[in-house]
N, C-alpha and C positions, 0 to 999 in steps of 0.2 A: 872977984867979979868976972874977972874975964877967962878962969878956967872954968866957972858955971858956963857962958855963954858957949864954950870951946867942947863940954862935953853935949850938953843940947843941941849943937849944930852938927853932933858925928851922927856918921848916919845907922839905925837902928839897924840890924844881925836880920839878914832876911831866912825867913824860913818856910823851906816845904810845904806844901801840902801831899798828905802823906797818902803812901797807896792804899792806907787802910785805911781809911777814911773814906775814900771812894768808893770802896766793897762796902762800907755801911752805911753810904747813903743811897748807892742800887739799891740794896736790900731796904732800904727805908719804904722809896718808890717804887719798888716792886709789892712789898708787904700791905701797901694804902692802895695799888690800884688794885691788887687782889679781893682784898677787903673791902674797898669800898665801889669802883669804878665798874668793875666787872660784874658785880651783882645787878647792878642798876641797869644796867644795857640790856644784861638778861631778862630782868621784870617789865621793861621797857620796849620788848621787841616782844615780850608774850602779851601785853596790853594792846600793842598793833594790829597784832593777827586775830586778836580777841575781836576787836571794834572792826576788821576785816570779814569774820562771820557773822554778826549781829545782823538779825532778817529779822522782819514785820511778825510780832507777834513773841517777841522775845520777854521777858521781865526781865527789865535793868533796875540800877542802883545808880544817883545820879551821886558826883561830887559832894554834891550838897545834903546826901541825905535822902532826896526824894526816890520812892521807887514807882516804876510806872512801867505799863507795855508801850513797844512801839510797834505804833501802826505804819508808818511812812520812812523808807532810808532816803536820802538826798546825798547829795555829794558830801557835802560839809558839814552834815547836822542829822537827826533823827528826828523827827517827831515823835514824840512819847504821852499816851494818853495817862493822866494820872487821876483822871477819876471821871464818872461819867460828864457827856456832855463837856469835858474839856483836856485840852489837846495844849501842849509847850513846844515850841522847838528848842534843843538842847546841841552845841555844838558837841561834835565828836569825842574831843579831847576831856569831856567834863561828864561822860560815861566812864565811871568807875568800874563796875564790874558785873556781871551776868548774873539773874538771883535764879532766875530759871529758864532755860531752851522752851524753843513749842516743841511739840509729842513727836511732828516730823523729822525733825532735829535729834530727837532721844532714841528715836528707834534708826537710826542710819547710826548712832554710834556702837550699839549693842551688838 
């Protein structure tokens, strides 16, 4: 009983952690933010600049599916008509994406 106790109480072989190990876990977190991190900031900073150019008379795409013109930009929101005689306000962030520019817009890019 008491050379159980005597090897239980020695104390367990410490061990390294190894240099290689270290190179593949950079590589891990280098491989995931490439993959994943990087992408996102890029689609994320073209979504900003996108909702930076949006002018009265644009057709969007809202979040949810609805598409509409907007008539009005605000600071924090658009007004978007989505069908006669009625008008939403839509914050910024819940503009999806641009279905089509006005003609002002299409001929300054050509």
């Amino acid at each position: 009983m008491t050379k159980m106790i005597a090897q239980a109480a020695a104390p367990a072989q410490s061990t390294s952690f190894p240099p290689s190990m270290i190179i593949v876990w950079l590589l891990f977190i280098g491989g995931f933010y490439f993959l994943f991190i990087a992408p996102q900031k890029k689609k994320q900073k073209e979504h900003e600049k996108m909702l930076t150019t949006l002018q009265s008379g644009d057709e969007v795409v809202t979040t949810g599916g609805i598409y509409g013109v907007i008539t009005n930009v605000k600071d924090d929101r658009f007004v978007v008509r989505v069908a006669d005689n009625t008008k939403i306000e839509v914050g910024k962030g819940f503009i999806q994406s641009v279905a089509r520019k006005t003609d002002g817009e299409d001929k300054k890019s050509s």
